[in-house]
KETOR-508247 format. One line per 5 residues: number of its first residue (from 1); their letters; for each residue y, z, x of C-alpha. Coordinates in pm, 1 decimal. Each point is the difference from the previous one (the first is absolute). Example, Ala and Ser with C-alpha at 12.3 -4.5 7.8 and 13.67 -1.06 7.14 Angstrom:
BEGIN
1 = AS = -450.0,780.0,1230.0 ~ 344.0,-66.0,137.0
# end
This chain:
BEGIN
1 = XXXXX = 793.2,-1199.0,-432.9 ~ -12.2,12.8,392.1 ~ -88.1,-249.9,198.3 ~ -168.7,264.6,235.9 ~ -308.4,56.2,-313.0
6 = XXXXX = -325.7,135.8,103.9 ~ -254.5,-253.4,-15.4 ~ -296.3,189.5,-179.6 ~ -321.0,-61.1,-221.4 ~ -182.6,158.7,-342.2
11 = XXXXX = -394.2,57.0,29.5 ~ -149.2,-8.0,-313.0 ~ 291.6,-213.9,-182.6 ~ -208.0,-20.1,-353.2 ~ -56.1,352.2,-95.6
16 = XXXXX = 281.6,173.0,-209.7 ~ 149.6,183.6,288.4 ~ -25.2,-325.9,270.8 ~ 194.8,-183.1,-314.8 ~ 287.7,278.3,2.8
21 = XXXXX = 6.5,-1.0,387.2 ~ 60.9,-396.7,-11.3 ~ 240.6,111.8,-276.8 ~ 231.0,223.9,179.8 ~ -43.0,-213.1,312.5
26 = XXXXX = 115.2,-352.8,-172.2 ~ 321.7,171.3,23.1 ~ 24.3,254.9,280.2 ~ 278.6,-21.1,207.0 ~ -157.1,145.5,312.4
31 = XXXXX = -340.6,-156.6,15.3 ~ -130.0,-399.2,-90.9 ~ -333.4,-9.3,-143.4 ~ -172.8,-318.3,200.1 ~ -340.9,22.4,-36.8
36 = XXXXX = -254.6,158.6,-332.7 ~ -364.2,71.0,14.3 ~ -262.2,80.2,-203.6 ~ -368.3,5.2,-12.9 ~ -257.9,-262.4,55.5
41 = XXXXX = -22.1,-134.4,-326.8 ~ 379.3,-120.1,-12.6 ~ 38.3,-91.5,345.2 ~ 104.3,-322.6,42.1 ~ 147.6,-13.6,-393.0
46 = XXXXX = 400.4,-37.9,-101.0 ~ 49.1,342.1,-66.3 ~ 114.7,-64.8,-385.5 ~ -390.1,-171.3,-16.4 ~ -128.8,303.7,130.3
51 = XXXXX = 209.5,287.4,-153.5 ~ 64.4,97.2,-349.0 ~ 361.8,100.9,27.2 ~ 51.3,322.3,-210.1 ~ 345.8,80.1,17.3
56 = XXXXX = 345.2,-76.1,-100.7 ~ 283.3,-201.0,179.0 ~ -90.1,-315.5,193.9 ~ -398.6,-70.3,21.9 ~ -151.5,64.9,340.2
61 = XXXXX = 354.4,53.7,113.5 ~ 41.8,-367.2,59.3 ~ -278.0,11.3,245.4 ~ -212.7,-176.9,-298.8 ~ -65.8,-279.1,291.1
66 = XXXXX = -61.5,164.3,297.7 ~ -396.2,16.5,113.0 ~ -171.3,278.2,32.7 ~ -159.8,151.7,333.7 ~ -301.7,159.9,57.5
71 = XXXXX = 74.1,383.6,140.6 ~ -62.8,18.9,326.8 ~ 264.2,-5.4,337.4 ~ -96.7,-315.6,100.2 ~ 100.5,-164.7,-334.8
76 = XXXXX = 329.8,226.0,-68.1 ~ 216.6,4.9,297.3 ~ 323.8,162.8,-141.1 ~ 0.2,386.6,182.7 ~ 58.5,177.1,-262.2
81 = XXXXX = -224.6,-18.9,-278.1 ~ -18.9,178.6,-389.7 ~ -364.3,50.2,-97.7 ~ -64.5,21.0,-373.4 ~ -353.1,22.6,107.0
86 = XXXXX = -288.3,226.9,-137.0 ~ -167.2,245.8,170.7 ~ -261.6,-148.0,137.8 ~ 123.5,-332.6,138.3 ~ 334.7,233.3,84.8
91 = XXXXX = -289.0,230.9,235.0 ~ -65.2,-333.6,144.9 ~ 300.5,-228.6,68.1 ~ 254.4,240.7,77.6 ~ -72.5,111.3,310.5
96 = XXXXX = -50.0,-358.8,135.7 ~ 314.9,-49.3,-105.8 ~ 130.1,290.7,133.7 ~ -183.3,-121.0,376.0 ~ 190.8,-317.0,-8.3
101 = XXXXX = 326.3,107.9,-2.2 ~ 84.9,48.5,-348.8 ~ 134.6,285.5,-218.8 ~ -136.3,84.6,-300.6 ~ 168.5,156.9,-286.8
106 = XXXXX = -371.3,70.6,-234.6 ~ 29.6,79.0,-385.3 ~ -424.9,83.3,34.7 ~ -119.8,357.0,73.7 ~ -235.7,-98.5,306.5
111 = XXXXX = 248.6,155.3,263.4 ~ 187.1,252.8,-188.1 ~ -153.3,288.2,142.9 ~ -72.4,-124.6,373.2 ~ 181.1,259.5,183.0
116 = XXXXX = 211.1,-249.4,220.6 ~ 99.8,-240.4,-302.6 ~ 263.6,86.3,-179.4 ~ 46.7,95.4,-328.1 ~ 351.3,-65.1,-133.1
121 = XXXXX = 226.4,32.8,-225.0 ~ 363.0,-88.0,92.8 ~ 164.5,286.3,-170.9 ~ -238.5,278.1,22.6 ~ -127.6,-41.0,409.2
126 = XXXXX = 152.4,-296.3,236.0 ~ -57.2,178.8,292.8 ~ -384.4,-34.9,-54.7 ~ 97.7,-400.8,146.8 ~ -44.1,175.8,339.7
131 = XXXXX = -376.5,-9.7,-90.4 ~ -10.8,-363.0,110.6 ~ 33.0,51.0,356.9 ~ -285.3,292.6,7.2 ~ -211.3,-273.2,-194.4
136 = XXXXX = 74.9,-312.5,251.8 ~ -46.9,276.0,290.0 ~ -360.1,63.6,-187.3 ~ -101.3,-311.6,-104.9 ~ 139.6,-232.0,230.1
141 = XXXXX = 164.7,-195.3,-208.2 ~ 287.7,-217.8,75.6 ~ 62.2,-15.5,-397.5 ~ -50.3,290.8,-252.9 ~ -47.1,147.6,-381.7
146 = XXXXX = 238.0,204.5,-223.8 ~ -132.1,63.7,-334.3 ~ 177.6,134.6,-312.0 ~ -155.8,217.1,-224.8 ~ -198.4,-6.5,-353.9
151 = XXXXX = 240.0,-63.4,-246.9 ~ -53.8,338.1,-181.8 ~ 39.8,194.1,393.9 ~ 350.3,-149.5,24.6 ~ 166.3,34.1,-331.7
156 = XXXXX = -123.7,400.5,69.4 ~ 128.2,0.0,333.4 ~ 314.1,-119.6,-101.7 ~ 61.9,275.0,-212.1 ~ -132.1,251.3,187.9
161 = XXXXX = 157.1,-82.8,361.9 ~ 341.4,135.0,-56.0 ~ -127.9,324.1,-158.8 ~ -197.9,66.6,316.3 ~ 338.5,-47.2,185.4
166 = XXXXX = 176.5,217.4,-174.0 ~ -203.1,255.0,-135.5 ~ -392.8,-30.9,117.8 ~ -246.3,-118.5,-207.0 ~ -314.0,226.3,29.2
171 = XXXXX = -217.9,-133.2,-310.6 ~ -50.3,-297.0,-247.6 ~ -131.5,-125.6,-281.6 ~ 5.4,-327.0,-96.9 ~ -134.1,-167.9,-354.6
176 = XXXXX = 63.0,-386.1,16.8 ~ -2.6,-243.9,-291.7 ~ -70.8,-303.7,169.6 ~ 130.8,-389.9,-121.7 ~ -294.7,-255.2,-10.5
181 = XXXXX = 196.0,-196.8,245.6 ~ -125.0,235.2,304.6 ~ -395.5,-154.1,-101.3 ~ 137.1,-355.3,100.0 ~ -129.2,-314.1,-209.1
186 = XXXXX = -200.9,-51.6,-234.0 ~ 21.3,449.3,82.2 ~ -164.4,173.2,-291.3 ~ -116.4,-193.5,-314.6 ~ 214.3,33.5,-310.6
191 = XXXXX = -271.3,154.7,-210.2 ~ 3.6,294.9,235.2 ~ 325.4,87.3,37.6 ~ 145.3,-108.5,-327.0 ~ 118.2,318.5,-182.7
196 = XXXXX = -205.0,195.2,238.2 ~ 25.7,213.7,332.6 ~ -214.5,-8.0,279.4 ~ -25.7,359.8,219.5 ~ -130.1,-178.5,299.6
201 = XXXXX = 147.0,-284.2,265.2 ~ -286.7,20.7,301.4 ~ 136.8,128.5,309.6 ~ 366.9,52.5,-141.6 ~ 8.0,382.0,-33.4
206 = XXXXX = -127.3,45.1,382.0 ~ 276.2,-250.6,118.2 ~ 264.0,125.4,-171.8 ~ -115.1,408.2,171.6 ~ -76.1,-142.3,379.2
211 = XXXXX = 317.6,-249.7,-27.6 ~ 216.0,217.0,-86.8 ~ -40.8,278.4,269.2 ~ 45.6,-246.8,241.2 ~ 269.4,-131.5,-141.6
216 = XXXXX = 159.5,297.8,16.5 ~ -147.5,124.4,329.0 ~ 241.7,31.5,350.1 ~ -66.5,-222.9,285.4 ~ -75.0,183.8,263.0
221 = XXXXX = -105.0,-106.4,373.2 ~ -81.8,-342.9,-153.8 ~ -190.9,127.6,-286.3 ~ 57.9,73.7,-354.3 ~ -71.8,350.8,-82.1
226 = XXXXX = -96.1,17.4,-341.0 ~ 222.7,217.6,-241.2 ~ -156.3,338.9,-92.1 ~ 103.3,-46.7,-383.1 ~ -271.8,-6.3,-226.7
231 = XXXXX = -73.0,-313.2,-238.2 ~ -164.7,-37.2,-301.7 ~ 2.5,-311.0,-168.2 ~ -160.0,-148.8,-323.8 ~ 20.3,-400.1,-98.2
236 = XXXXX = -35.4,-174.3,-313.6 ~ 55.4,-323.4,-102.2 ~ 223.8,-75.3,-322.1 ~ 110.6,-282.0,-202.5 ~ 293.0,-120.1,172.9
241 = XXXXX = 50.1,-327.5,208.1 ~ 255.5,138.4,254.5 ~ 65.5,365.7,147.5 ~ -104.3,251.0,115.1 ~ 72.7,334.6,-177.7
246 = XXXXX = -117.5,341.4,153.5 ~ 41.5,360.9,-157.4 ~ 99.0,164.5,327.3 ~ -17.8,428.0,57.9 ~ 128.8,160.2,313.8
251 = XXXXX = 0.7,284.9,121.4 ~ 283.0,51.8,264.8 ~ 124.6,237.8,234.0 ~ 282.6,264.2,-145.0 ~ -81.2,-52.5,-346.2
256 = XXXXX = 285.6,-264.6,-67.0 ~ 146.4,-79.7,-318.1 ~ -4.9,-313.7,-188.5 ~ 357.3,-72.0,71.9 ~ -65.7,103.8,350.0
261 = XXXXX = -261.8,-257.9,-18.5 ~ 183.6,-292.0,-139.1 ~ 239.8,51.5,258.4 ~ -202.2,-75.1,289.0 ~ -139.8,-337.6,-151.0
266 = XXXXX = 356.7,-90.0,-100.4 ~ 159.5,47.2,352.1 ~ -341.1,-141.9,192.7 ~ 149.0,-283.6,167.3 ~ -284.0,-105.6,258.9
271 = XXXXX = 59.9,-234.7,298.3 ~ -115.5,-353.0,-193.6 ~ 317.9,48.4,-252.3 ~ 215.2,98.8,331.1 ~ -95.0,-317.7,156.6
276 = XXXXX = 30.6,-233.7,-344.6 ~ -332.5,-128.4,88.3 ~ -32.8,-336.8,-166.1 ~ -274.3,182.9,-276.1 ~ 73.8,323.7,-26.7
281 = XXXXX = 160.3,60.0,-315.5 ~ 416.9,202.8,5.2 ~ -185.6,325.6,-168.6 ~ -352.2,16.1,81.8 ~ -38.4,315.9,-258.5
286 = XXXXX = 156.0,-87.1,-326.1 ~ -20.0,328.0,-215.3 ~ 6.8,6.2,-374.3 ~ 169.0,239.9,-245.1 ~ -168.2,-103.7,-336.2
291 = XXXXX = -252.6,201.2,-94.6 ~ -254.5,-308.2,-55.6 ~ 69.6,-167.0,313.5 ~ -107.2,-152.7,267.8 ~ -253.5,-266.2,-220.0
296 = XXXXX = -141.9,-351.4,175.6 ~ 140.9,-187.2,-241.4 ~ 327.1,83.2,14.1 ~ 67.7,127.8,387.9 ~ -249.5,-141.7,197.3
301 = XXXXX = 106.8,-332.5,87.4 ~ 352.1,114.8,152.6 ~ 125.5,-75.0,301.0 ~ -252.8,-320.2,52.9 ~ -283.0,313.9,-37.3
306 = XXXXX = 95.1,177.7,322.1 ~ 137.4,287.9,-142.7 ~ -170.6,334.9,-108.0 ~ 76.1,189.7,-309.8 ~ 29.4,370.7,-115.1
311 = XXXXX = 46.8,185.5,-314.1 ~ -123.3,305.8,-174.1 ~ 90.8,295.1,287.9 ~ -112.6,296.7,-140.1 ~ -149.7,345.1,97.2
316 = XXXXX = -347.8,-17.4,-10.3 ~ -218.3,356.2,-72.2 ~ -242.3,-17.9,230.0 ~ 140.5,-307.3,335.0 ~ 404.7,124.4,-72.0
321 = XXXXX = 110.5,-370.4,-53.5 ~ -127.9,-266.0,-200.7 ~ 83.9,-348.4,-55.7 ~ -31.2,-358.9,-66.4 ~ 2.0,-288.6,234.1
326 = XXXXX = -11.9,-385.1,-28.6 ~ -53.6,-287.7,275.2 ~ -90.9,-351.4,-44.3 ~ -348.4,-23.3,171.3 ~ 18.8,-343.9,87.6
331 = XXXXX = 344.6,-51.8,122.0 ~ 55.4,351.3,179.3 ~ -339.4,41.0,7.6 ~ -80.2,-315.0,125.6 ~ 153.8,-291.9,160.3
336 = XXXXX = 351.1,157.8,-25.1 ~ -101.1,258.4,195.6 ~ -173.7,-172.5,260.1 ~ 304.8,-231.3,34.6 ~ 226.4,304.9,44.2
341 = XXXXX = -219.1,174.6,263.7 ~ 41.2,-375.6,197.7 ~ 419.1,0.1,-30.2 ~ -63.0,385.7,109.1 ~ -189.2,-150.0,293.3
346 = XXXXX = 219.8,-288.2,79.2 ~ 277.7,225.0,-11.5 ~ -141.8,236.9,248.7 ~ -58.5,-312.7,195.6 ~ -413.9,1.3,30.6
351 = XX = -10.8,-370.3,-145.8 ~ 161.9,-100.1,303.4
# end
């Protein structure tokens, strides 16, 4: 590891995604996680008294000791900061954060859509970084936020981004079949989504439409000019503990084939792979030839999670292209993607 590491700091350290941020940062190479915080009740606790630790490898990341910190800039000094806060207290905190010098990398939808915070995804629109110096310029902030998108928005936009390259994209439509994972913990009680399906996550269809256009959009004169493709999107949530899988139609400029089609994802090398970021995964898009593939069970976990699958490309009657798609929501979705927008930052040299 260098000796140059990034001292930085998790917000919200107990929840499922501020346990996978510790995760990934107990062993980063580019950043050293120094200080946790949570909410009132556990301040002041050992953070294996306070937290329930719900994944594999070492508990609590060997930070099982360490005490946790209430969330606010006076308390947590590192400069750049994760927050695996919700909403609300996200609506709150972050911008006091932001006005004392720190950068925020937010997994919580509070910001996404402020026209001067960023929206990224590595792959699909780094140039949208440049946002943080309209926002500082606006806000007077010496610090600032970048926020990734809802899990469901970026596995789409993954797929989606080098299409639009190469072809155009000038319609979707999007059916997702979302893990219980994405509902955090406890999420949504056994006896309702046992052998069942549920045709409605609140708020997750008009995320997925408004994220993704902006996603997609240009910058232009230090704004993001939404794309003018049209989005339709419709959420469910399914059985499954990990994963995100969508059923994905486009309809593209020039009518391309399938082949046509697989050829742009397989040859989509964007500019997180040419740098060998420290998270981004050798293939981002990892496309499958079996007929029953991708599945969650089987693909999803490749790749530490940061990697994006595609199978079925096939005409579709009524979009011209159909297929299927598969993220991990709370890895690429989640703290791996906010960890990968920071080594895109540090990178461009804005953690400076």
């Amino acid at each position: 590891m260098s000796a140059n590491r990034i001292d930085v700091a998790v917000l919200g350290a107990t929840g499922v995604v501020g346990q996978r941020f510790v995760r990934r940062l107990a062993a980063h190479p580019q950043f050293r996680l120094v200080q946790i915080a949570a909410s009132e009740r556990s301040v002041g606790k050992r953070y294996d008294e306070a937290c329930a630790w719900r994944l594999d490898g070492e508990p609590y990341g060997g930070y099982g000791a360490q005490t946790l910190l209430p969330c606010t800039p006076t308390a947590v000094t590192a400069r750049v900061v994760f927050s695996a806060l919700d909403t609300g207290p996200a609506q709150e905190l972050e911008p006091l954060f932001a006005a004392a010098s720190a950068i925020v990398f937010s997994n919580a939808a509070a910001f996404r859509m402020a026209e001067d915070v960023p929206l990224l995804v590595p792959e699909v629109n780094p140039e949208h970084l440049e946002l943080l110096s309209v926002q500082r310029a606006r806000r007077g902030w010496s610090g600032g936020i970048i926020t990734n998108p809802n899990c469901t928005s970026t596995v789409l936009v993954m797929a989606l981004k080098p299409l639009d390259v190469v072809f155009g994209i000038e319609a979707v439509h999007m059916v997702s079949m979302q893990a219980i994972s994405g509902a955090g913990y406890p999420g949504v009680s056994a006896l309702d989504i046992l052998g069942n399906i549920i045709p409605h996550i609140r708020g997750e269809e008009s995320k997925v439409e408004l994220e993704t256009v902006k996603l997609l959009g240009a910058l232009r004169g230090g704004a993001v000019i939404p794309t003018h493709a049209v989005v339709s999107a419709a959420c469910h949530r399914v059985p499954v503990q990990e994963g995100h899988t969508l059923s994905v139609s486009v309809r593209l400029k020039g009518a391309p084939t399938p082949v046509a089609v697989a050829k742009a994802l397989v040859e989509w090398t964007p500019e997180p792979q040419q740098l060998k970021l420290h998270s981004a995964p050798q293939r981002v898009l990892v496309l499958h030839t079996e007929e029953d593939r991708p599945q969650p069970r089987v693909d999803v976990e490749r790749d530490t999670g940061m990697s994006v699958h595609i199978g079925r490309i096939r005409p579709c009657s009524l979009f011209g292209i159909k297929m299927t798609v598969l993220g991990h929501n709370t890895e690429r979705g989640a703290a791996g993607g906010s960890l990968l927008n920071a080594e895109l930052a540090a990178h461009k040299g804005l953690l400076r």
